[in-house]
C-alpha positions in Angstrom: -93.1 -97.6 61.5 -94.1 -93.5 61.1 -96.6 -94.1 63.7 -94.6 -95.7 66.2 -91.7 -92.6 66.0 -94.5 -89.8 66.2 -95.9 -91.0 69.5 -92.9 -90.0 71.6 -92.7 -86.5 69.3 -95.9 -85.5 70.1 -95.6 -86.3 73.4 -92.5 -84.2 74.5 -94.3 -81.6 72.2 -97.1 -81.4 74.5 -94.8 -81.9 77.7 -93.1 -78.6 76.5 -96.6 -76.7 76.1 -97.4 -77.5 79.5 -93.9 -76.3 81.1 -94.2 -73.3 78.8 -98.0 -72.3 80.2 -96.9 -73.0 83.5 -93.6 -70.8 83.6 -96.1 -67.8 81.6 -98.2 -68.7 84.6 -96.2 -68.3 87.5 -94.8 -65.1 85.6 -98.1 -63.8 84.9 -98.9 -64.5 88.8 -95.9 -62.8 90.0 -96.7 -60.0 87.5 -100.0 -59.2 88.9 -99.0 -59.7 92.6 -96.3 -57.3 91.9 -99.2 -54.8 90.9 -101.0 -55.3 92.8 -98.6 -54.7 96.0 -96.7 -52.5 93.7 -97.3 -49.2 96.3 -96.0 -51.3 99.4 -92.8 -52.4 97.5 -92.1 -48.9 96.4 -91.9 -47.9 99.8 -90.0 -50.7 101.0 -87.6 -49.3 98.5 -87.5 -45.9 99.2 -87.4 -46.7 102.7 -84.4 -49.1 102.4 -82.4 -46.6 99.9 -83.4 -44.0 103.1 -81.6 -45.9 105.5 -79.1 -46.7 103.2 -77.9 -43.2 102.8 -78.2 -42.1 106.3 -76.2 -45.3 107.7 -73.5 -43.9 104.8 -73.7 -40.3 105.7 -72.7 -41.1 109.8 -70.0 -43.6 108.0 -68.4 -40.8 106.2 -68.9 -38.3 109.2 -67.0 -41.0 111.3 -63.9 -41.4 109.3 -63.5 -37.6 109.3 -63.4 -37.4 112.7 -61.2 -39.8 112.5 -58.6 -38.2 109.6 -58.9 -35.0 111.7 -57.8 -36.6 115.0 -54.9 -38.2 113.0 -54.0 -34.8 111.7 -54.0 -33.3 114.8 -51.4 -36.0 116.3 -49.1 -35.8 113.1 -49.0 -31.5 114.0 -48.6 -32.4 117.5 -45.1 -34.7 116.3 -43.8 -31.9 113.8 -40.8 -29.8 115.9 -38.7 -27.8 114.5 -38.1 -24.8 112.3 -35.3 -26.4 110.4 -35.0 -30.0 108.9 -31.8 -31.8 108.5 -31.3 -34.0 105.9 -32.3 -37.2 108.4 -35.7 -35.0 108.4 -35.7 -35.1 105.0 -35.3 -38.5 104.3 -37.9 -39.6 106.8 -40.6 -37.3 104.9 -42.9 -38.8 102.5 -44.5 -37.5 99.9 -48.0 -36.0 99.6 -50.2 -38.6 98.7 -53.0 -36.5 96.4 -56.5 -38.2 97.1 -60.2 -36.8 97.9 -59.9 -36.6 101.8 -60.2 -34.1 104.8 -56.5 -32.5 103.7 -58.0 -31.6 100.2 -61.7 -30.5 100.8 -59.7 -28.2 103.3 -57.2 -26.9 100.6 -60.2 -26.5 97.9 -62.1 -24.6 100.4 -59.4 -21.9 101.4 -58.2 -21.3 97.7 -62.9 -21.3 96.9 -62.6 -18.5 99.6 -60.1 -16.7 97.7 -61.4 -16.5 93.9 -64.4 -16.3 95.1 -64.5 -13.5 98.2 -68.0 -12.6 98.8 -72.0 -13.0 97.4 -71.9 -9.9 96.1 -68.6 -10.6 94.2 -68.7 -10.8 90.2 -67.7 -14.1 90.5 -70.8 -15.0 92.6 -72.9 -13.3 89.9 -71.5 -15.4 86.9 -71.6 -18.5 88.7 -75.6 -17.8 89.3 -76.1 -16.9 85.7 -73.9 -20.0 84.9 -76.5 -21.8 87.3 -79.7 -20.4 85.6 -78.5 -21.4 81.8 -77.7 -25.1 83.4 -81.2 -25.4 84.3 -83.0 -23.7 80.9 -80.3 -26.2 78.9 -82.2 -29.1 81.0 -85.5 -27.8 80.1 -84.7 -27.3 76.7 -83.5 -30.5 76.4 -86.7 -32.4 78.3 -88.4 -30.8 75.2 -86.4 -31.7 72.7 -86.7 -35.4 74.2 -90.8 -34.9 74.0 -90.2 -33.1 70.5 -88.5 -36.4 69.0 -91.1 -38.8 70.2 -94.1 -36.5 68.5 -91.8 -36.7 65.4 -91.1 -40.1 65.1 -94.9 -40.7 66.1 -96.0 -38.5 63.3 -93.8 -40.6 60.9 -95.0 -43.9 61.9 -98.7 -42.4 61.6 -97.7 -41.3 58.0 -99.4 -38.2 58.7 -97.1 -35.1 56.5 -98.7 -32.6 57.6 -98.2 -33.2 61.4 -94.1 -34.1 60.7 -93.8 -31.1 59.0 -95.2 -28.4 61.7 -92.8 -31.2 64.1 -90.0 -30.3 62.1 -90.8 -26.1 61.7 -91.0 -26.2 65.9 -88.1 -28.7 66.3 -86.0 -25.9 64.5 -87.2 -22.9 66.3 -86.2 -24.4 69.5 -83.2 -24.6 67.9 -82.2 -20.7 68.6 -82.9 -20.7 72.4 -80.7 -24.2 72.6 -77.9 -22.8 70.6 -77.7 -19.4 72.5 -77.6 -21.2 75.9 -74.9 -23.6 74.9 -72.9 -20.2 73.9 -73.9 -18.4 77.3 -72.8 -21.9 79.0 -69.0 -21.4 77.1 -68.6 -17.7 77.7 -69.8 -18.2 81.5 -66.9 -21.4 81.8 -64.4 -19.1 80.0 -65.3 -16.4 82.3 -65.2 -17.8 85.6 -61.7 -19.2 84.7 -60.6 -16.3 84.0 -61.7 -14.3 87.3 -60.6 -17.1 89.4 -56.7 -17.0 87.4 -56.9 -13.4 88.0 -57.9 -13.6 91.7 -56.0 -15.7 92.1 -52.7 -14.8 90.7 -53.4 -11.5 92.5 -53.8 -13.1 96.0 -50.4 -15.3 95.6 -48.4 -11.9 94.2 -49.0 -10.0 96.9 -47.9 -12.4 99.1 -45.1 -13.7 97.2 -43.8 -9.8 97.1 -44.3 -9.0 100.4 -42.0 -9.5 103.4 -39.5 -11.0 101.2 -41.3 -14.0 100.8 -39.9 -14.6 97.3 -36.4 -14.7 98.8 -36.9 -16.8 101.5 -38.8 -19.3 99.2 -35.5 -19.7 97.1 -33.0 -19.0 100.1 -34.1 -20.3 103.0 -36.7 -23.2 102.1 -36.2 -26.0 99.7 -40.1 -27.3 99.5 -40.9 -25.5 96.3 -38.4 -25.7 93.3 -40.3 -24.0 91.0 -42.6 -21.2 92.0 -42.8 -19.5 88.8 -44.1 -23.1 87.1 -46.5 -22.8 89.9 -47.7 -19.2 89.6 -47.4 -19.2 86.1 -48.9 -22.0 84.7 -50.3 -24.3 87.9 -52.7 -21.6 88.7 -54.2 -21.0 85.4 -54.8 -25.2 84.9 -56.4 -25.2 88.6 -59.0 -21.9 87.5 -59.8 -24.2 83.9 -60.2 -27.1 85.8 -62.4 -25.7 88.9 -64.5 -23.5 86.1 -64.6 -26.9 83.9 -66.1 -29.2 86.8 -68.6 -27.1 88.1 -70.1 -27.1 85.0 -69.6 -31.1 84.3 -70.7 -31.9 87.6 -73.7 -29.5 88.0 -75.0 -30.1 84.6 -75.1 -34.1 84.9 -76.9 -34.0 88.3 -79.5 -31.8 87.5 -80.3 -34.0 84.1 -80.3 -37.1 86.2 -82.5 -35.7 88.8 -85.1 -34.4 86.4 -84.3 -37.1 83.6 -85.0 -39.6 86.3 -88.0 -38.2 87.5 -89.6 -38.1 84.1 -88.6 -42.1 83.2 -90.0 -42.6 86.9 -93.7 -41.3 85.4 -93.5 -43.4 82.8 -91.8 -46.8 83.4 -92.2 -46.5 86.7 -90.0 -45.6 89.5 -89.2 -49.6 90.8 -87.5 -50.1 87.2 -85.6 -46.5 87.7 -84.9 -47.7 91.5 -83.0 -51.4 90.0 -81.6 -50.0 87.2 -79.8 -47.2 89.5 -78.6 -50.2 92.0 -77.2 -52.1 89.0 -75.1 -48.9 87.7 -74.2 -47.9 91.1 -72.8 -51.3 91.7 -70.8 -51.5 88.2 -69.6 -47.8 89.0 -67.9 -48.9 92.4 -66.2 -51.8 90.7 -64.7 -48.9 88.5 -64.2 -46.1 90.9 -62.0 -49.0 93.3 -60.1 -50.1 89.3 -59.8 -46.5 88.6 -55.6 -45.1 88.8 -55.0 -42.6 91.1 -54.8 -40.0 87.9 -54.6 -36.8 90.5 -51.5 -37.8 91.6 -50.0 -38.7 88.7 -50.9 -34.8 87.0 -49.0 -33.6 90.0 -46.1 -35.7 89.2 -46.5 -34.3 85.5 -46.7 -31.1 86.6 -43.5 -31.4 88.9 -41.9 -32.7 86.1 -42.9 -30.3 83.8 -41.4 -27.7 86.3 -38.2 -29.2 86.9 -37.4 -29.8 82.7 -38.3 -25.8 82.2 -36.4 -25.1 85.4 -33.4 -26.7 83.9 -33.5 -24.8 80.9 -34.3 -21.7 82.5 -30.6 -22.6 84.2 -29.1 -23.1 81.2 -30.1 -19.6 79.9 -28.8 -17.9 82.9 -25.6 -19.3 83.2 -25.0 -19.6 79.6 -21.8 -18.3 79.6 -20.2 -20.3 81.9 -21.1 -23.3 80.2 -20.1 -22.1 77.1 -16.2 -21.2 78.8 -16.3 -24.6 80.5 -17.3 -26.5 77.3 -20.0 -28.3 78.8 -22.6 -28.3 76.6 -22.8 -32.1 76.3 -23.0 -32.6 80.0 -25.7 -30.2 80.2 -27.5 -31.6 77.3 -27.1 -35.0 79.5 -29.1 -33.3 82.1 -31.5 -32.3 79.7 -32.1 -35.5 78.0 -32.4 -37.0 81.6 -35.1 -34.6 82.4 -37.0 -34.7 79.1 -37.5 -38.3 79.2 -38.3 -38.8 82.6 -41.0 -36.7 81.9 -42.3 -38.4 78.6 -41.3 -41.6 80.6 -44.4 -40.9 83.0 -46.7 -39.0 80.1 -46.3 -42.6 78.8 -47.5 -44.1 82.1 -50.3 -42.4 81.9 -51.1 -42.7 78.8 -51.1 -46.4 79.0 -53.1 -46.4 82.4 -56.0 -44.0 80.6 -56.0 -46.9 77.7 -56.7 -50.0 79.9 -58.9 -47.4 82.5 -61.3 -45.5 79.3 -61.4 -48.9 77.5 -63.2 -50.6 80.7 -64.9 -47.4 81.2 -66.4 -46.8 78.0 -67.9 -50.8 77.7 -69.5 -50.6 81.1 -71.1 -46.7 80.0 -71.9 -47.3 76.8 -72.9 -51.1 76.6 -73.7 -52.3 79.2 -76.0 -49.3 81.1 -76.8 -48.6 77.6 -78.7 -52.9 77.6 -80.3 -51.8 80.6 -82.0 -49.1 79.7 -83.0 -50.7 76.4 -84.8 -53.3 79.0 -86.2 -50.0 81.1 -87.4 -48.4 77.9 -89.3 -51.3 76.8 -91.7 -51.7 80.3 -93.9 -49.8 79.1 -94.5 -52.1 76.0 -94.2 -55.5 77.7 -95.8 -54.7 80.7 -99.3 -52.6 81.9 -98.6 -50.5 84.6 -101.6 -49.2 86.8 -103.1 -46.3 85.4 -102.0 -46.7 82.2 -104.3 -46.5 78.9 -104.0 -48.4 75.8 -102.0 -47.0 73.4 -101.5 -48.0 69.7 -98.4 -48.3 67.5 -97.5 -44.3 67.3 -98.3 -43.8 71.0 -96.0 -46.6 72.1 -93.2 -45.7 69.2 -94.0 -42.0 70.8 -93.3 -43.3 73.9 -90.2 -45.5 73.5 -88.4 -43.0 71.5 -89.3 -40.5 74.3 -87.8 -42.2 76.8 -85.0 -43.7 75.0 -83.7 -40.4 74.1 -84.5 -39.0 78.2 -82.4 -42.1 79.1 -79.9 -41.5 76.8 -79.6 -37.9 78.5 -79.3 -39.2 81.6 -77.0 -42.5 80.9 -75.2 -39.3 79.0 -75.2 -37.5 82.3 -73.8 -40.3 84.6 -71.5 -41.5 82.4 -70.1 -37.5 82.4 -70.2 -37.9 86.4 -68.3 -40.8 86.4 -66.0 -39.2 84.1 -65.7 -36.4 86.0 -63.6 -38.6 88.7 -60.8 -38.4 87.0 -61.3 -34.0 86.8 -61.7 -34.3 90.4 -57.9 -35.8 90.8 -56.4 -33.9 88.5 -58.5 -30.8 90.2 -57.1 -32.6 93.8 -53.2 -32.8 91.8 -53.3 -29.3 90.9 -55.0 -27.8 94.3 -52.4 -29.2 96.1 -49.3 -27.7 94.2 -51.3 -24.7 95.0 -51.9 -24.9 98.5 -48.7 -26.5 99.2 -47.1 -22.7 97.5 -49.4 -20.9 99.8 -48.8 -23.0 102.8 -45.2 -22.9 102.2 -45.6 -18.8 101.8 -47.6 -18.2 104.9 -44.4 -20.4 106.9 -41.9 -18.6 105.6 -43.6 -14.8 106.6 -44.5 -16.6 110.1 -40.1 -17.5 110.9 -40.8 -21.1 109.7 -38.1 -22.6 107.1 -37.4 -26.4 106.1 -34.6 -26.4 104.2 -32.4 -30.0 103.5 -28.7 -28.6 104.9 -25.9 -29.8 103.8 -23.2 -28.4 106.6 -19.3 -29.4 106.6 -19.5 -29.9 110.1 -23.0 -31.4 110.6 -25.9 -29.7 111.2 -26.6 -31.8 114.0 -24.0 -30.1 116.6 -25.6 -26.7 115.2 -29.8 -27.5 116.0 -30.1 -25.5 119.3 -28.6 -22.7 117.7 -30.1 -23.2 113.8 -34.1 -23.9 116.4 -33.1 -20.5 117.8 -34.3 -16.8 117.1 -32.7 -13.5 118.0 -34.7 -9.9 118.6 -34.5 -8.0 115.8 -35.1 -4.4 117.1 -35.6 -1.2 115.0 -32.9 1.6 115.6 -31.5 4.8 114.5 -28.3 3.2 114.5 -26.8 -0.2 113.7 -25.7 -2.7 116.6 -25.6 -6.8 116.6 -24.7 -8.0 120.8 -24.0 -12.0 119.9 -25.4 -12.8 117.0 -24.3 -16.2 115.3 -23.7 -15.5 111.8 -24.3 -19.0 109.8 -24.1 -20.0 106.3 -26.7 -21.1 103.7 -25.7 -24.5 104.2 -26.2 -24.4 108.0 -22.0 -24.0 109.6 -22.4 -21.7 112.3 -19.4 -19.0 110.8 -19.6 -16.8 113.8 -21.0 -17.6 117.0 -21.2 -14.4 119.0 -20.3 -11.4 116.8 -20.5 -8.1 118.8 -19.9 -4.4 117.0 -21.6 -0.9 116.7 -21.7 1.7 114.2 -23.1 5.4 114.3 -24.3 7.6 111.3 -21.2 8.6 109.7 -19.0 5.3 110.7 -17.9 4.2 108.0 -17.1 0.4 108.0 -14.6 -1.7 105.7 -15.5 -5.6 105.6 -12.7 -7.9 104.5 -11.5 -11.6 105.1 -11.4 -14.9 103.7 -14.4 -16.3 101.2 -17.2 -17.8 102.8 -16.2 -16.4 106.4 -19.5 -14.3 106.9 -19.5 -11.4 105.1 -23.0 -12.0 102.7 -24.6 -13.4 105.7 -23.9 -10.4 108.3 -25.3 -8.2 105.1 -28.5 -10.7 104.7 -29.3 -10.4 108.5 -28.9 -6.4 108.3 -31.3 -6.3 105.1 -33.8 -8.9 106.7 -33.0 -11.3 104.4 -31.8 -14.0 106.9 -33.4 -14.0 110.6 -31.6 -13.6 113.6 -31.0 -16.9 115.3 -29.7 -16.0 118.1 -28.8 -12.5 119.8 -30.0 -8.8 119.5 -30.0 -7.2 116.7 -30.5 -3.2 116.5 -30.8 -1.5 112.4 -32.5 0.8 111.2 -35.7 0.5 109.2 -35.3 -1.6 105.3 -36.1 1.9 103.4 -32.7 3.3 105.4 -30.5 0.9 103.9 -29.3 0.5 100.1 -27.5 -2.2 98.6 -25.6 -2.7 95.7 -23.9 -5.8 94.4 -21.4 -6.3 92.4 -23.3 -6.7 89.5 -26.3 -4.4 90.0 -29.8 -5.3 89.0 -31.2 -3.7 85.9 -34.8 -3.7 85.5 -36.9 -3.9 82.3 -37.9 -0.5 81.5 -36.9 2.9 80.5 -33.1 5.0 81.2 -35.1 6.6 84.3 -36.5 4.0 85.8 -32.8 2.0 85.7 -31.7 5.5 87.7 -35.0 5.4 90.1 -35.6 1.9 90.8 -37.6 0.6 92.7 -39.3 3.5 92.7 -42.0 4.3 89.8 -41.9 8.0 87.8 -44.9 9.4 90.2 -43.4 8.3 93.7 -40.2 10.3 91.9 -42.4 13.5 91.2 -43.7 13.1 94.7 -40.4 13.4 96.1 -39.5 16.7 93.9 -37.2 15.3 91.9 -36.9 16.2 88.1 -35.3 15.0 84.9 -32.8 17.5 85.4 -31.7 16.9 88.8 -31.3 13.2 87.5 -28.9 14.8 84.6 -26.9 16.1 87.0 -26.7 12.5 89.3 -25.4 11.4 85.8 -22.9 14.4 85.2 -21.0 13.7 88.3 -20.2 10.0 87.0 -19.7 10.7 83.5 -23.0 9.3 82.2 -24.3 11.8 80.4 -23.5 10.6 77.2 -26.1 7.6 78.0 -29.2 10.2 77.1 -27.8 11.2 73.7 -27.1 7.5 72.6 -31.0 7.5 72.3 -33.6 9.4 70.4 -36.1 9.0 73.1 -33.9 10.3 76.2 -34.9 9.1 79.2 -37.9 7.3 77.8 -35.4 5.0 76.2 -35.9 1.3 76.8 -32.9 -1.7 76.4 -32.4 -5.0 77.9 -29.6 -2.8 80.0 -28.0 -5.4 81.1 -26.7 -6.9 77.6 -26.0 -2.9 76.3 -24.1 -1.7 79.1 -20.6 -2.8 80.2 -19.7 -3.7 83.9 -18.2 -0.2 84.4 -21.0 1.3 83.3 -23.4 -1.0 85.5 -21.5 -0.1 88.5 -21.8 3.5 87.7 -25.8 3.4 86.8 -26.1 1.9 90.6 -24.1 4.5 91.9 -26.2 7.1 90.6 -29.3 5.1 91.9 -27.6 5.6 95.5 -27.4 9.1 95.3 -30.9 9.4 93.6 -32.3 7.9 96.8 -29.8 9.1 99.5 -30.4 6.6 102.4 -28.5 6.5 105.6 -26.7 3.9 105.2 -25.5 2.0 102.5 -24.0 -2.0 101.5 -21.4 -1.5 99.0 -20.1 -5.0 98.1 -17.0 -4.8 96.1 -19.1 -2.5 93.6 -16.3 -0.3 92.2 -14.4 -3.7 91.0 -14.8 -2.6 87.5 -14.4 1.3 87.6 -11.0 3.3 87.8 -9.8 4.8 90.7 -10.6 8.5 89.8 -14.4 6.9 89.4 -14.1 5.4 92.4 -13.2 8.1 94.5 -15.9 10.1 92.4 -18.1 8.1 93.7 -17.2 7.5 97.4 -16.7 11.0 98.0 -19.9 12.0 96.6 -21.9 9.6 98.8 -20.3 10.7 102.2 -21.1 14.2 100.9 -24.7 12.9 100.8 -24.1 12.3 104.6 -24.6 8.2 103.5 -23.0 6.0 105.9 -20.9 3.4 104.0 -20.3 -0.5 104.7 -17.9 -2.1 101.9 -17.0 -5.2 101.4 -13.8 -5.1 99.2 -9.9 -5.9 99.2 -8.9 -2.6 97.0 -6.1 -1.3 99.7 -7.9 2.3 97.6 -10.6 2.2 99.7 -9.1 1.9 103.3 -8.8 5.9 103.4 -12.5 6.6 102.6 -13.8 4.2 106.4 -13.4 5.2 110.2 -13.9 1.5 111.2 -12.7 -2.1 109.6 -14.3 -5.4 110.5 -11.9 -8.8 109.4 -12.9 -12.1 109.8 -10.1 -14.9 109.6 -12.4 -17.5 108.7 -12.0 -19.8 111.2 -14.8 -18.0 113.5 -13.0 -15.1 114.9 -13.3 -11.5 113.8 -11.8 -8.2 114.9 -13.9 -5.1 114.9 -11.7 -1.6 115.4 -11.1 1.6 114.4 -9.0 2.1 111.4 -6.2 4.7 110.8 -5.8 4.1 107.0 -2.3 6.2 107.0 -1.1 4.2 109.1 -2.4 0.6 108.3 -1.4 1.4 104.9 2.4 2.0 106.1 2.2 -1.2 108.1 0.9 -3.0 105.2 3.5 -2.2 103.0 6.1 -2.9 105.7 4.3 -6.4 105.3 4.7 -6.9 101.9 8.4 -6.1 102.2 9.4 -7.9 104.7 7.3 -11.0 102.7 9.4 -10.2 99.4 12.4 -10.7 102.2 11.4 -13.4 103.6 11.0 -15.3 100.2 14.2 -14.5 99.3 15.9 -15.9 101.9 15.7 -19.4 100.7 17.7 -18.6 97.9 20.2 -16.5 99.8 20.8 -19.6 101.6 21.8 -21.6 98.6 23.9 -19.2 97.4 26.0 -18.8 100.5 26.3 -23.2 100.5 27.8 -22.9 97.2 30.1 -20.0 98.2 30.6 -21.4 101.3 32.2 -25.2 99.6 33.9 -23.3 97.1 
């Protein structure tokens, strides 16, 4: 029976053979057709990857054209210089992605941190450039250096590993030093762009008043000092960071590839490349827009610190209105809605770096095991016969070069997600300079929220007035409106001369901060001519003056600094006797260092002794005119008369805003508003108002008595 069953055995046995020699067969034909032919199919290749990349270069010009012509129709739409809140609600937010808009943004902030070739920045980024390229080198060697090593131990020759290993180290010291040069270089150019940066976006943000009208007057950015402070330094780290991860990882796959090309051959490089650009598309479309969601973090981040930074400044109101709990409410509200979204993220990088790191590391890692072993498996033309050590020297060689450059692409792919988060933070940026350079051209946005509706108030909130500079101060119709957009005044009409002195009363939020915004070019005219003099000819102090940081003198000088006060003349002893005349002498011997004395003022002195400090810094700078709103509120009336009559000795020219009947006698004209849009603007006989006033009051006490004079005559009259 054994001989029956092994018939059939031997038979499929042999069938198999002759399937098995023909498939070597047809591979071994198709093998040495492919070498054969092997020049004309690597220019079919190169030819088709040509085309390739020209038929996507006119693609990509295309759609620019085509984002630029949609930009241009969405300027054409925008009117206006003022958005209601129906404006508002119709806006949507930025969408933060790599298009025309961003390329755009990136170039104007590149022009500033980086302002000429012959800039230091220029220099560092050349040097940063040069040690890119000896790192490369280095490493090629290194690659070469590990495949002569490896061969030597396979050979078993000692001596050879050993003068490997002495030249493996020495290269050691140029590799280590560039790496070093590469860190300092990063650090450096982050630093020069933060500081040119932060220098461009100052100046701006402290010119023409820009930082006012950014918190005033426009509503787009609600934390500039989140923006300035820590937005511009992570935009410097991350620009410095991704010129190095980007140009570093090109240059090794150019040259990495060139050198596998050599040696495997450059069809295996060429289908290998196809197979890792495909797999990287499928994981640039599955990869999360992370540049928008840093933006959102950083918004976030703003608005929590902004909030606390609110808390801290009105502390004390809280505190008397016992509302810690709400405000720790607000703050729990803010804190986890940030974490809420770090937590977003966090699970979108999870699912986003586990996909990533099993297509980089496993699967282009199995494809260039299968390019590394071509060399083994398969004769290329022109090749010689090598022997165990030549090809373990070989496969190491370019196992560790396509390691490098595996190493190099994966960082590029990586690098994606820098590019958004570069893309989040450049726009915050650019928004706060586009927003800056609006608000110094006229243009606010600003969501209003106006008893009356803003919409019966567009022509005149669209409009501007002429703003003219004069000796003296006149405003011929000028609509005085309110932050939240209620037109307060429509025409208001008066003059004043050097030496008119003008008294400002009436009702609370009838005008009077606005007409004193528009005189300081705070506010613009919207409608109207408006004739002032120039911004150094007018002083104003508050209520509660502003103390600076800094020393006794410069509280008494401010703004001005202690040379532009020895360019003027003035000594420490003619600002002793500025402090004499208002009893504040005493303030220099409090301290051993005088003048040179430094405090957070505001926390050592009282209110009095605020209002008193500004005083002096009037008559320290003796302008022509000068806003005094209700600033002797806190003083006595011997200080304040102190003080009034020594600024009209000064030949000042006084506008007050106060209700203290004591200061009638001290103004030539009064301006009243009755809140309800109507004003009168005369002269003022104090003697005389005064008697009228007090003939008011009495006939008021009268006239509240008679009520009761009534009831008593009823009862008299039934008894």
């Amino acid at each position: 029976m054994a001989p029956s069953h092994s018939k059939p055995v031997a038979g499929w046995a042999s069938s198999a053979a002759v399937r098995d020699r023909t498939i070597r067969g047809i591979i071994s034909q198709l093998t040495t057709m492919y070498l054969e032919n092997r020049t004309k199919i690597s220019r079919a290749v190169y030819i088709t990857l040509f085309v390739a990349l020209i038929n996507r270069v006119r693609h990509a010009i295309a759609e620019q054209k085509a984002a630029s012509v949609r930009e241009a129709q969405k300027r054409a739409e925008k009117v206006g210089t003022i958005s209601s809140s129906e404006d508002d609600a119709v806006k949507k937010k930025k969408k933060i992605e790599l298009n025309r808009e961003f390329f755009r943004s990136l170039l104007r902030l590149l022009r500033i941190v980086i302002p000429g070739w012959r800039s230091k920045e220029t220099r560092l980024l050349i040097s940063h450039s040069f040690f890119l390229v000896v790192r490369t080198l280095i490493s090629l060697k290194v690659a070469a250096m590990d495949g002569a090593i490896v061969k030597a131990l396979v050979k078993g020759n000692g001596r050879e590993f050993l003068m490997r290993i002495v030249w493996w180290m020495l290269i050691a010291v140029p590799a280590t030093f560039t790496n070093s040069m590469l860190s300092y270089h990063q650090a450096e150019l982050s630093l020069r762009y933060r500081t040119r940066l932060t220098q461009f976006i100052h100046d701006k943000y402290l010119s023409q008043l820009t930082f006012y009208g950014i918190s005033a007057l426009d509503d787009r950015i609600k934390n500039p000092d989140q923006l300035i402070a820590v937005d511009v330094a992570k935009f410097s780290n991350s620009l410095a960071e991704l010129y190095s991860n980007l140009a570093k990882p090109i240059l090794d796959m150019t040259i990495y590839t060139f050198s596998l090309s050599k040696s495997v051959g450059g069809e295996g490089v060429m289908f290998m490349s196809l197979l890792v650009q495909l797999s990287a598309n499928v994981m640039r479309a599955l990869t999360p827009p992370f540049g928008k969601y840093v933006a959102d973090e950083a918004r976030l981040e703003g608005e929590f610190r902004f909030q606390h930074s609110r808390l801290i400044d009105h502390s004390e109101e809280v505190a008397l209105y016992a509302g810690h709990e709400a405000e720790k409410d607000t703050l729990d509200k803010g804190y986890f809605t940030l974490i809420k979204h770090v937590n977003y993220i966090l699970r979108r990088r999870f699912y986003h770096g586990f996909m990533e790191d099993f297509v980089i590391k496993y699967f282009w890692g199995a494809l260039g095991l299968l390019l590394c072993s071509v060399p083994v498996f398969i004769k290329l033309p022109g090749q010689v016969t090598m022997n165990m050590g030549d090809r373990t020297e070989s496969f190491v060689t370019n196992r560790r070069m396509l390691l490098s450059a595996s190493d190099a692409f994966g960082r590029i792919m990586f690098s994606y997600k820098e590019i958004m988060e570069l893309a989040g933070y450049t726009s915050r940026v650019s928004s706060l300079l586009e927003v800056m350079d609006d608000i110094q051209n006229g243009h606010f946005e600003k969501k209003l929220v106006s008893s009356s509706g803003t919409e019966n108030n567009a022509a005149v909130l669209k409009g501007r007035g002429k703003v003219v500079e004069s000796k003296d101060i006149e405003f011929i119709d000028v609509p005085i409106i309110s932050p939240n957009g209620d037109v307060l005044v429509k025409k208001l009409s008066f003059k004043l001369g050097t030496g008119d002195h003008l008294l400002i009363f009436g009702p609370n939020g009838c005008g009077k901060s606005s007409l004193f915004r528009i005189l300081g070019g705070l506010w613009p005219a919207y409608g109207g001519t408006v004739y002032k003099p120039p911004f150094t000819d007018i002083f104003y102090i508050p209520q509660r003056p502003y103390l600076s940081r800094g020393s006794l003198r410069q509280q008494i000088i401010y703004p001005d600094g202690l040379r532009t006060m020895r360019a003027k003349g003035v000594t420490d002893s003619d600002l002793l006797n500025i402090l004499r005349i208002l009893n504040l002498e005493h303030l220099i011997e409090l301290y051993p260092e005088g003048w040179d004395a430094e405090a957070e003022w505001r926390d050592v002195l009282t209110g009095g002794l605020q209002q008193r400090v500004a005083m002096a810094r009037l008559f320290y700078h003796k302008p022509r005119y000068a806003i005094l709103d209700e600033c002797t509120s806190s003083v006595t009336l011997d200080t304040e008369k102190v003080m009034y009559d020594n600024a009209k000795a000064l030949g000042i020219t006084l506008m007050t805003v106060s209700h203290r009947r004591s200061l009638w006698k001290y103004h030539t004209h009064i301006l009243q508003f009755d809140g309800q849009g109507n004003y009168v603007f005369t002269r003022l006989d104090a003697e005389k108002r005064l008697k009228l006033e007090d003939e008011k009051e009495d006939l008021d006490v009268l006239l509240r008595q008679v009520p009761e004079i009534q009831r008593r005559i009823e009862e008299l009259t039934a008894v």
